[in-house]
C-alpha positions in Angstrom: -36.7 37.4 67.1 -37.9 36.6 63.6 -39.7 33.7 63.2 -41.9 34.3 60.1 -41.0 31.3 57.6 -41.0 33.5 54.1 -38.6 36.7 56.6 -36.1 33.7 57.6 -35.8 32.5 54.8 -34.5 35.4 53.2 -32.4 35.9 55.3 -30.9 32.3 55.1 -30.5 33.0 51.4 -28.3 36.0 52.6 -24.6 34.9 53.3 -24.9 32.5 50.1 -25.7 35.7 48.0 -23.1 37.7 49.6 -20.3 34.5 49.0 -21.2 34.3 45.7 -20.9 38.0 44.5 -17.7 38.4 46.3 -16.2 35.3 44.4 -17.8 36.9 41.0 -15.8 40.2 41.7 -12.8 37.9 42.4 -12.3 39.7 45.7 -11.2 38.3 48.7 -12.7 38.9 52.3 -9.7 41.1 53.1 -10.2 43.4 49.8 -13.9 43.5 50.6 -13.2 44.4 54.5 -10.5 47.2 53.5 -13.3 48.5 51.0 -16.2 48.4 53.2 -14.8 48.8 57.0 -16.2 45.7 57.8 -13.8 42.9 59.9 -12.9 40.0 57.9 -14.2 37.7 60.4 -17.8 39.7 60.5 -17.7 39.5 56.7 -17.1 35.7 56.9 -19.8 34.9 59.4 -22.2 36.9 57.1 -21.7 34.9 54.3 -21.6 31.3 56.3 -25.3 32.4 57.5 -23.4 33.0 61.7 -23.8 36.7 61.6 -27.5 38.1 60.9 -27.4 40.5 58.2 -28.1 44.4 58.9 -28.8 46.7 57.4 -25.4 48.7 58.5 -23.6 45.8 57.3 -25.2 45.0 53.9 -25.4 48.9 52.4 -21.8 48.8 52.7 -21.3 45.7 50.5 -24.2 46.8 48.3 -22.4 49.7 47.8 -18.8 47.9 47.0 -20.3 45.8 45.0 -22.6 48.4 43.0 -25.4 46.4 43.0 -28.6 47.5 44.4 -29.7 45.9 48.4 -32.6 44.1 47.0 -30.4 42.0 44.9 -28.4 41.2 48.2 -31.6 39.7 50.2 -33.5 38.9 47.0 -36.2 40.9 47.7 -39.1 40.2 45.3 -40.5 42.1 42.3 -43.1 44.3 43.0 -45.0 43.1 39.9 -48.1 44.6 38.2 -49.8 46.7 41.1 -53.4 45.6 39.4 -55.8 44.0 41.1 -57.2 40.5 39.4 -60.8 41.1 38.9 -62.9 37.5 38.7 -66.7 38.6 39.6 -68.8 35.5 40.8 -72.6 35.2 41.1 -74.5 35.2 44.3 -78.0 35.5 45.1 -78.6 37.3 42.2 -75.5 39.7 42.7 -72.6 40.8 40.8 -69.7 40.1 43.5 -66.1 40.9 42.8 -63.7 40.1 45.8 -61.1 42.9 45.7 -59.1 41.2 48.7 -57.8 37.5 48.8 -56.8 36.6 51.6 -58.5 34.5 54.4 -59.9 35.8 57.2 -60.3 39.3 58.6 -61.4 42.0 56.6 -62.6 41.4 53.4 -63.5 43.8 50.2 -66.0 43.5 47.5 -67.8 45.4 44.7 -70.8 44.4 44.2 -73.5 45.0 41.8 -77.2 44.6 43.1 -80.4 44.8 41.2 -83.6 45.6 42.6 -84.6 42.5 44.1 -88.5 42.5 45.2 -89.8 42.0 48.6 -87.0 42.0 51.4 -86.3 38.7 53.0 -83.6 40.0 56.2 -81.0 37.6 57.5 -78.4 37.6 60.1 -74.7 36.3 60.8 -71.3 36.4 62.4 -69.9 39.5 61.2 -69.7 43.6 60.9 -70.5 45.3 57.6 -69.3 48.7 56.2 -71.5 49.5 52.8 -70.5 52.7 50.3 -72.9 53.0 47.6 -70.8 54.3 44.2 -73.7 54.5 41.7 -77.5 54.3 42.2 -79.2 53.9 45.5 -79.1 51.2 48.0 -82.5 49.8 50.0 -80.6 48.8 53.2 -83.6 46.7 55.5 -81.7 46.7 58.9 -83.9 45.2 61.9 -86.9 47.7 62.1 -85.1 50.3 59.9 -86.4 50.2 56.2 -83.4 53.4 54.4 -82.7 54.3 50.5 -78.7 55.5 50.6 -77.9 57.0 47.6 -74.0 57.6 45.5 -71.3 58.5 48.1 -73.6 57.6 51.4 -72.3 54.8 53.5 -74.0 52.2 56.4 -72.0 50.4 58.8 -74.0 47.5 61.2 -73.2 44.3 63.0 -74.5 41.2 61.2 -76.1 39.6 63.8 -78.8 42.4 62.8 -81.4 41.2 60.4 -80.8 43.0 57.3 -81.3 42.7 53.4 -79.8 45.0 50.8 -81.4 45.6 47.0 -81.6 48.5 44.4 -84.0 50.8 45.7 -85.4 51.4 41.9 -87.2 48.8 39.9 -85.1 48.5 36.4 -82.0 49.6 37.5 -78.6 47.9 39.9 -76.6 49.8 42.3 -73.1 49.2 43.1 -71.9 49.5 46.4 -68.3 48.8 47.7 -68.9 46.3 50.8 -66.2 45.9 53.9 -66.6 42.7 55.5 -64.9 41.4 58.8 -65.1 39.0 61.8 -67.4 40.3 64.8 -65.7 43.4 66.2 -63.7 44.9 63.0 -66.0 48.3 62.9 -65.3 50.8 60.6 -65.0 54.5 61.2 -67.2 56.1 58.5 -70.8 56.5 59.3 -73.9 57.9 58.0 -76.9 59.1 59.1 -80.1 57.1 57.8 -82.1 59.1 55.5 -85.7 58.6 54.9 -86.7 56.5 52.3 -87.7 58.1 48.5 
């Protein structure tokens, strides 16, 4: 049973669709069942919203109508595939939030700069860290490591930790997965000393 809002609704908007290219073509339900093998009375309930729409019964009328099935169940455009970049400030970071939705897993890029002493908090969470460019000082309980482009750190929050640019004068950016208590990645990396 469906019961996502924005999935029923679609499928509300169904039969309506169906009724109105039908009466477009100037066809009657009888035409449109000797075209598509479909009973008049199925073809009736489907546009009068009785009869859930399949897919077995809406390629046929797709098909007899030459119109595509997305235009049947107004499916929506897939739009500009780009992702909205609006970097924000925070503690002294570069953060750009590359996911928006609430909740579970979330995805940043983030530009650090070296940050002096390390001052190591802890939270509710589990964090997955890919350095792209420059090296990472990741302070993580009694661990002190530098990670450097393409290495990656995973740890639970609750951990102290603190993360800066391991070199005076110069950021890294690192790609940072974020998620509730739990959500553990499956990419780890060895600590290596620190330079």
């Amino acid at each position: 049973m469906v019961d996502d809002p924005a999935i029923v609704g679609t499928l509300a908007g169904v039969g309506p669709r169906l009724a109105r290219l039908r009466a477009e073509r100037e066809l009657t339900l009888a035409q449109l069942s000797e075209v598509t093998g479909i009973s008049v009375s199925t073809l009736s309930r489907l546009e009068s919203g009785g009869r859930r729409p399949t897919l077995e019964l809406l390629l046929p009328i797709a098909a007899a109508h030459q119109v595509p099935l997305d235009e049947l169940v107004a499916a929506p455009p897939v739009g500009d595939p780009r992702v909205r970049l609006r970097p924000r400030s925070s503690h002294g970071m570069t953060v750009v939030p590359l996911t928006e939705r609430p909740g579970g897993l979330q995805a940043f890029k983030m530009l650090i700069p070296h940050r002096g002493e390390p001052d190591p908090r802890s939270h509710e969470g589990y964090e997955w860290l890919y350095v792209l460019d420059g090296r990472l000082r990741l302070v993580l309980g009694e661990h002190d490591v530098v990670l450097g482009a393409g290495e990656a750190a995973e740890f639970d929050t609750h951990v102290p930790h603190w993360f800066g640019a391991a070199d005076p004068g110069r950021s890294v950016e690192v790609l940072s997965l974020f998620g509730p208590q739990g959500e553990r990645m499956h990419t780890r990396a060895a600590p290596r000393d620190r330079r």
